[in-house]
C-alpha positions as CSV (number, residue, x, y, z in Angstrom):
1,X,23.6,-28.4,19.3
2,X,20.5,-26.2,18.6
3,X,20.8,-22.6,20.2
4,X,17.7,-21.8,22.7
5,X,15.8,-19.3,21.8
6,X,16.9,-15.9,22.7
7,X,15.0,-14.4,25.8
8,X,12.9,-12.0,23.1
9,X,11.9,-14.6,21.2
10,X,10.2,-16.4,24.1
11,X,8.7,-13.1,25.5
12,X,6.7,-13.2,21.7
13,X,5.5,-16.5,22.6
14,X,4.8,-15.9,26.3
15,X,2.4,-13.0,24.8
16,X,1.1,-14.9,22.1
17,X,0.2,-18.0,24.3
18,X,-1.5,-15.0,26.2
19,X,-4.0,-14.2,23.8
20,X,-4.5,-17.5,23.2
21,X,-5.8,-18.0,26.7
22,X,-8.3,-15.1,25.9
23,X,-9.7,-16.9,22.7
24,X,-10.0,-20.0,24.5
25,X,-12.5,-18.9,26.4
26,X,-14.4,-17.0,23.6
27,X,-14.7,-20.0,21.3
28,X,-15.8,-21.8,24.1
29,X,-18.7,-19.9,24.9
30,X,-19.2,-19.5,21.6
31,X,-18.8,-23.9,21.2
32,X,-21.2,-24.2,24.7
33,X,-24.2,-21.8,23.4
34,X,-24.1,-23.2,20.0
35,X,-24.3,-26.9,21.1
36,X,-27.6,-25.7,23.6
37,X,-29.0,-24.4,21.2
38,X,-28.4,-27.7,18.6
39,X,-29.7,-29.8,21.7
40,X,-32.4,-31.1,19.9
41,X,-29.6,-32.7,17.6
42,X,-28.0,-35.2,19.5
43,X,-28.8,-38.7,19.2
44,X,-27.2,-39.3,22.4
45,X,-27.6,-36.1,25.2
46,X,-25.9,-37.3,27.9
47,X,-22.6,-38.2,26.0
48,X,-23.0,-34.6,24.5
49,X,-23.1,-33.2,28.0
50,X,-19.7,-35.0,28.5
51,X,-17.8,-33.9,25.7
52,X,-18.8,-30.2,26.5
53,X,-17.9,-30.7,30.1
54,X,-14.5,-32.4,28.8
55,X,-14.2,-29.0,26.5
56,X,-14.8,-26.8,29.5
57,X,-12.3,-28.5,32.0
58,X,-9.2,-29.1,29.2
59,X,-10.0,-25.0,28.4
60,X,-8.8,-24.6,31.8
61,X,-6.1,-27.1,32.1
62,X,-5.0,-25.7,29.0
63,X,-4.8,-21.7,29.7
64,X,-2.8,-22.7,33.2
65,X,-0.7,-25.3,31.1
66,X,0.6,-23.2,28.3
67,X,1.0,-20.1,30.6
68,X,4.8,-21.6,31.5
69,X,7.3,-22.1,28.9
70,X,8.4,-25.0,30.9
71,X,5.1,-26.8,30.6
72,X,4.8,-26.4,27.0
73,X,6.1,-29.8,26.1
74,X,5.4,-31.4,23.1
75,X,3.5,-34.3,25.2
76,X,1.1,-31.2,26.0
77,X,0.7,-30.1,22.3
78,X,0.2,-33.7,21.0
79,X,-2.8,-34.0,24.1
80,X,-4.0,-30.7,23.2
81,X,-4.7,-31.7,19.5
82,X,-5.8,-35.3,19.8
83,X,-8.2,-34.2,22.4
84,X,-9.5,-31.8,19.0
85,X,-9.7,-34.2,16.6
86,X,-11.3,-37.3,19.3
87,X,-13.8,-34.5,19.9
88,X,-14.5,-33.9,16.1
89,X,-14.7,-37.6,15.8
90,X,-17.4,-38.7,18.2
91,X,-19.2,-36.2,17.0
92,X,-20.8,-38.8,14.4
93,X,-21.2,-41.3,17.5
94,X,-23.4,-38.4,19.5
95,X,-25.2,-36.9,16.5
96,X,-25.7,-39.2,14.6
97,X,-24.2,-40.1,11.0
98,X,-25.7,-37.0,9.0
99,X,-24.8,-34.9,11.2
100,X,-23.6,-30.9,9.9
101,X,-21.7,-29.1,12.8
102,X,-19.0,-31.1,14.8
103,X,-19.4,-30.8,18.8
104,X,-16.3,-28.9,19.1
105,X,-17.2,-26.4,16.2
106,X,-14.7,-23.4,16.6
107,X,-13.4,-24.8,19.7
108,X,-10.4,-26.7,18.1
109,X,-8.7,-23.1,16.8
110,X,-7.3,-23.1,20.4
111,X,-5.3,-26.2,19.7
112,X,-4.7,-25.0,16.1
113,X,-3.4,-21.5,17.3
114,X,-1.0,-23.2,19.6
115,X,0.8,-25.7,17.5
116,X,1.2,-22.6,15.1
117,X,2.5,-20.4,17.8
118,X,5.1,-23.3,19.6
119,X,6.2,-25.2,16.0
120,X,5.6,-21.8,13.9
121,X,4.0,-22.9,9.8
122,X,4.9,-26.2,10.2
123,X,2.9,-27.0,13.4
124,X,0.6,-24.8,12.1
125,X,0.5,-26.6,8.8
126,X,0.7,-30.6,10.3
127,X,-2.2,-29.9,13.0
128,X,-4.3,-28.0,10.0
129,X,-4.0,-30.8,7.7
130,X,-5.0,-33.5,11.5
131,X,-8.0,-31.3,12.5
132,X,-9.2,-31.3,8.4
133,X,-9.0,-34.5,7.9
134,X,-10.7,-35.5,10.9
135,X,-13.5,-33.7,9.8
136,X,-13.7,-34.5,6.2
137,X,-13.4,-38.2,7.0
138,X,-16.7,-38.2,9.5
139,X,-18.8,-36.9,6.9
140,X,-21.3,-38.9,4.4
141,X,-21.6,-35.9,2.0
142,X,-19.1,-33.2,1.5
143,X,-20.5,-30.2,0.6
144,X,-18.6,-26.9,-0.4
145,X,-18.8,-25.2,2.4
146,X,-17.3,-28.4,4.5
147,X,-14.3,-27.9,1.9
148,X,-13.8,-24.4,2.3
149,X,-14.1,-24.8,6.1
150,X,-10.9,-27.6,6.0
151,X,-9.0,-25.5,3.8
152,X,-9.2,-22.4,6.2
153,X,-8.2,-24.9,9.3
154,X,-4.7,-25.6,7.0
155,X,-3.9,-22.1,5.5
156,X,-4.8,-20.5,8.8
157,X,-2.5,-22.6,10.6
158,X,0.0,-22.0,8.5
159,X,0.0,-18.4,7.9
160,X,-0.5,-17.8,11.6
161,X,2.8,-20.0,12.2
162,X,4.5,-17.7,10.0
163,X,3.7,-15.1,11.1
164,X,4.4,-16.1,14.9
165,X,8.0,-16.9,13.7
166,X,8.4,-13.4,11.8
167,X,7.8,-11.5,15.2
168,X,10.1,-13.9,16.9
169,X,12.4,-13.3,14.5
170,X,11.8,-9.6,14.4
171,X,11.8,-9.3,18.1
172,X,15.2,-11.2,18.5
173,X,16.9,-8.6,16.1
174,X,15.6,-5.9,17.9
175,X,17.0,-7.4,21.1
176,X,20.5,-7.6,19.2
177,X,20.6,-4.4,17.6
178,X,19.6,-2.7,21.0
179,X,22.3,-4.5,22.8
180,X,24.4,-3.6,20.0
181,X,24.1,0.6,20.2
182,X,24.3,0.0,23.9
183,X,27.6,-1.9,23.6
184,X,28.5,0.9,21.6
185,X,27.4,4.1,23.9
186,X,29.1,2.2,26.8
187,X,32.7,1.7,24.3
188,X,32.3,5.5,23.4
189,X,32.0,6.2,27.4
190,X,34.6,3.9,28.3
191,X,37.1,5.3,25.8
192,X,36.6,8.9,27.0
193,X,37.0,8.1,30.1
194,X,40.4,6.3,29.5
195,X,41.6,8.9,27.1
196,X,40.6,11.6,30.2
197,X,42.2,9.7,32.9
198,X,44.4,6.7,32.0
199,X,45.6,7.9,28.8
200,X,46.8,11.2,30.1
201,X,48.6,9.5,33.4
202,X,50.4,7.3,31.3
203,X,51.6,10.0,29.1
204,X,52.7,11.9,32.1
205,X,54.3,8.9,33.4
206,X,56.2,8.4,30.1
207,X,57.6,11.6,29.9
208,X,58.6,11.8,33.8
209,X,60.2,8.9,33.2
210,X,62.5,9.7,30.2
211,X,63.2,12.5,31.9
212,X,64.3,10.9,35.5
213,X,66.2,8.0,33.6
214,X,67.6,4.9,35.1
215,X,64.7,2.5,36.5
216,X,62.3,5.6,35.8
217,X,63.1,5.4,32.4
218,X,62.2,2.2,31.8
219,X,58.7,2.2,34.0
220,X,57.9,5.2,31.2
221,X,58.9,3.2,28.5
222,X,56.4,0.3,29.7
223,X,53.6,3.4,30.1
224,X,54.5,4.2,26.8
225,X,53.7,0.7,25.5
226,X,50.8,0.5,27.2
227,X,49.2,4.2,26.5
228,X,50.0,2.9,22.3
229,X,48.2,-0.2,22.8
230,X,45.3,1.3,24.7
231,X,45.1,4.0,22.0
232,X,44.9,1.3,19.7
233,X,42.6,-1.0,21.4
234,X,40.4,2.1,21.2
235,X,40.3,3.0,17.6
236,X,39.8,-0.4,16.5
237,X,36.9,-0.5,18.4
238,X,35.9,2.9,16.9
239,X,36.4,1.9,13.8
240,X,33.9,-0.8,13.8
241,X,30.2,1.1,13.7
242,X,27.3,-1.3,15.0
243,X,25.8,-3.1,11.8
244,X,22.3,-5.4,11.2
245,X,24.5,-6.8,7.8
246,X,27.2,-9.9,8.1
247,X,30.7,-10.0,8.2
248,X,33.1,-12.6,6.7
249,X,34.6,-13.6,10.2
250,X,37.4,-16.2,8.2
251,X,38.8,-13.1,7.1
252,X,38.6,-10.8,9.8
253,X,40.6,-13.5,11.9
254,X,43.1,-14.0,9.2
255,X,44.1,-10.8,9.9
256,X,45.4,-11.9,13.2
257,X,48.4,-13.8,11.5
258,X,49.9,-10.5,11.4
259,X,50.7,-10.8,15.0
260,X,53.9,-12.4,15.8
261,X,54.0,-16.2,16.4
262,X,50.1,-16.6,15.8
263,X,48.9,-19.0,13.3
264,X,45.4,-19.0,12.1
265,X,43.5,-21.9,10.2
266,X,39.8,-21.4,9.1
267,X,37.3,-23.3,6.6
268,X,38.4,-22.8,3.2
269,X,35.0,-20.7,2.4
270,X,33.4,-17.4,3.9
271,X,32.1,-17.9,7.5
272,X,29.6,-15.0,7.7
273,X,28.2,-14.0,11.0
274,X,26.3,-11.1,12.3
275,X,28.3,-8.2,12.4
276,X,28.2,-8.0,15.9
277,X,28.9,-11.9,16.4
278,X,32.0,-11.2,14.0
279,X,33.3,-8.6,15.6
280,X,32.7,-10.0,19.5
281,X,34.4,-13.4,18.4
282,X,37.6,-11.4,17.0
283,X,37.6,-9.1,19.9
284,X,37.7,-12.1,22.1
285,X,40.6,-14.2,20.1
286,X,42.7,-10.8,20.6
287,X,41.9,-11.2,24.2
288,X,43.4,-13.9,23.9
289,X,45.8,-13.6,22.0
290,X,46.9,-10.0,24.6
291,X,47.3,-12.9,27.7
292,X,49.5,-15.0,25.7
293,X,51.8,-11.7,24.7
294,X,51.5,-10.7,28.3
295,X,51.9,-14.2,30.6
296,X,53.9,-16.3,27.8
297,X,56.4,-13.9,26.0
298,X,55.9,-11.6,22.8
299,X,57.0,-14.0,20.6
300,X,55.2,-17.3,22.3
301,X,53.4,-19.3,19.5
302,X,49.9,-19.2,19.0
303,X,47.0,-21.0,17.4
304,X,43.4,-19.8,16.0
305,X,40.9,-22.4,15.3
306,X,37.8,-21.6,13.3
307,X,35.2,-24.2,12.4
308,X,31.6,-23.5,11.0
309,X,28.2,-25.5,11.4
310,X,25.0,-25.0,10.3
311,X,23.9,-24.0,13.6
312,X,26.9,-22.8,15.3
313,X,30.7,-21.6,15.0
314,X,33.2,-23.1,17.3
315,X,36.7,-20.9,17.8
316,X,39.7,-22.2,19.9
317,X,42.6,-19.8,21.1
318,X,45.7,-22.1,22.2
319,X,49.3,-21.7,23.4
320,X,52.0,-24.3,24.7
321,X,52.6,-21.5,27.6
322,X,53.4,-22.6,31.5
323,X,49.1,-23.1,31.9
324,X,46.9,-20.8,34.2
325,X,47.8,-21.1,37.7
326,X,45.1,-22.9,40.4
327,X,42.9,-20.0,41.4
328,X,44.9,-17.1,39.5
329,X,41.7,-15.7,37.5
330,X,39.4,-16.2,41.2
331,X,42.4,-14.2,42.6
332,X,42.6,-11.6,39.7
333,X,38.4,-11.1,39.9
334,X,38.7,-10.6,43.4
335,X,41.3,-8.2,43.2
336,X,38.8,-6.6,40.3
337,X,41.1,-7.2,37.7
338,X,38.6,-8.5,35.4
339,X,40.2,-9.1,31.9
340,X,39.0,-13.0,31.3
341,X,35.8,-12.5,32.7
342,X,34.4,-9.3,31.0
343,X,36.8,-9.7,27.8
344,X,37.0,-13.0,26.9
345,X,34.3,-14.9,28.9
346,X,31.4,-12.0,28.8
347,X,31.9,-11.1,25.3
348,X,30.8,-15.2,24.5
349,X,27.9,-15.3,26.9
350,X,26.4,-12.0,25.4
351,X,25.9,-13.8,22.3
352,X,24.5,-16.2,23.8
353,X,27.6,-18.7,23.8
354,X,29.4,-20.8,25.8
355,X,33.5,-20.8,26.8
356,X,35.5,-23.5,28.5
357,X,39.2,-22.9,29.4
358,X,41.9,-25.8,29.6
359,X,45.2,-25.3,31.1
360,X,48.1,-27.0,32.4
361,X,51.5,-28.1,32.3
362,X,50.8,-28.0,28.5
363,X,49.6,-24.9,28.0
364,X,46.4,-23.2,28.0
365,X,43.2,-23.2,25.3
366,X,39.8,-21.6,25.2
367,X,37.0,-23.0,23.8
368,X,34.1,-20.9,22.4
369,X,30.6,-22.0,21.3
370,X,28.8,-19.3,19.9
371,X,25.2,-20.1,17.6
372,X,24.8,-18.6,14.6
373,X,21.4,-17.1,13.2
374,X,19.8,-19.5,10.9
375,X,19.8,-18.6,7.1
376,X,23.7,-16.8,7.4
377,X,26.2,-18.1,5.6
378,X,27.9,-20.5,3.7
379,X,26.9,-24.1,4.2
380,X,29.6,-26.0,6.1
């Protein structure tokens, strides 16, 4: 399972792709004037004409082509080069055999430019080393200059894929770490709002209650229960600042093996995520782990189930409870009680994840699918 790319990255490439529609037409021109002005060149004229009329209609099919990430298919790039290097090799048939300049001349940086924007150094690098040796292999004398002119095709292509995956790369963190300190203003809002309101009611409610006795008493002692764990609910999330490092998430869920009746297995080596993956994966187990306490019984046994890929970490939450009722969490949304959906099932599809839920007369379990970044931790 390979994670899509994350909507900044493909807002680089949309951008990129849109420069390379300007350029297009530049080295066209450029490609046009020169080969009117070489004319006098071609052994064959009315072939030339065609290949310059073929340059001049792909230039267009290409700039509306490449302008939808849906249309960038690989059947496009593979067209888009071939159509370079067929160019580059007629140009012998059309010229003649000591010919010096290729039809296409600067003209093939568009298909260059865009393997080395869509498949980043390596595309850059594979359709460098194509367009090269296309030219090289046309030619009855190599001089320096042809040599220096196919070595600028590969490096360019590569360097220029690199750098088209740094600002993806860039670009995607930015989009992370600004979701991040907006998570983190909304928590900081959220919890003053509940310690002004909801807090302070269940406090009141608490000490009415021990006061009133009876039934009263126990309603406080429930409030009582609930303002602790909201307190704590808060502070935990206090306690973790937003962070661009990684976080060993195997031991951040071992922790939850504190918590009575919950077991927790994980690989037998470091897990590490991004900080805010780590911390959105834990919040979410406890999520869990808060519905089995409340709908199953304190005490109701639990399991945690971490496994690591190179690509992506999988976590499963399970019980043997009574299962979810049919249409108990449509019921609870409508009634805007929104725990699974904005604590369990939102947290996941921030991170750009995916979580299925399984219940019956055996229990219930959530799945979660969440991709990790590549380069980040151990190898699994």
């Amino acid at each position: 399972m390979s994670p899509s790319p994350s909507p900044a990255a493909i807002a680089v490439e949309n951008r990129l792709f849109g420069a390379l529609a300007v350029l297009r037409v530049v080295v066209l021109v450029n490609a046009v004037g020169l080969n009117i002005y070489r004319r006098g060149n071609f052994d064959h004229p009315v072939a030339a004409v065609v290949c310059v009329a073929v340059m001049v209609l792909w230039t267009g099919v290409a700039i509306w082509a490449y302008r939808s990430p849906r249309r960038r298919t690989a059947l496009l790039l593979v067209a888009d080069l071939a159509l370079a290097v067929a160019l580059i090799l007629l140009t012998v048939e059309v010229k003649g055999a000591d010919f010096r300049a290729t039809i296409p001349g600067s003209w093939i940086i568009g298909a260059l430019l865009a393997w080395s924007a869509h498949y980043r150094w390596r595309g850059g690098l594979i359709a460098g080393v194509a367009l090269a040796a296309a030219d090289l292999s046309r030619r009855q004398e190599l001089h320096q200059s042809d040599y220096g002119n196919a070595f600028l095709l590969v490096l360019s292509g590569t360097i220029v894929g690199f750098l088209c995956a740094s600002l993806q790369q860039m670009a995607a963190e930015r989009e992370v770490a600004e979701r991040a300190a907006a998570m983190a203003t909304e928590r900081v809002r959220l919890a003053r709002a509940v310690h002004d309101g909801v807090l302070q009611v269940l406090a009141l409610v608490q000490r009415r209650g021990r006061e009133l006795g009876g039934e009263a008493a126990e309603l406080g002692e429930l409030a009582g229960e609930q303002e602790r764990e909201l307190r704590r609910l808060i502070q935990a999330q206090d306690s973790v600042a937003p962070s661009n490092g990684t976080v060993n998430v195997t031991a951040e869920l071992a922790r939850l093996e504190r918590l009575p009746g919950v077991t927790v297995s994980t690989p037998g080596f470091p897990v590490d995520l991004p900080a805010l993956t780590a911390r959105e994966l834990v919040a979410t187990a406890r999520a869990c782990l808060d519905n089995v306490k409340r709908h199953v019984g304190a005490d109701a046994p639990a399991w945690v189930l971490l496994q690591a890929y190179p690509d992506r970490v999988e976590l499963s939450v399970r019980d043997e409870g009574p299962g979810v009722p049919a249409g108990r969490l449509e019921a609870a949304a409508a009634e805007g009680r929104l725990g699974v959906s904005e604590s369990i099932r939102s947290r996941i599809t921030d991170l750009g994840g995916t979580a299925e839920l399984s219940t019956g007369s055996f229990g219930t379990e959530w799945e979660f699918v969440v991709p990790r970044e590549r380069g980040l931790g151990s190898s699994a």
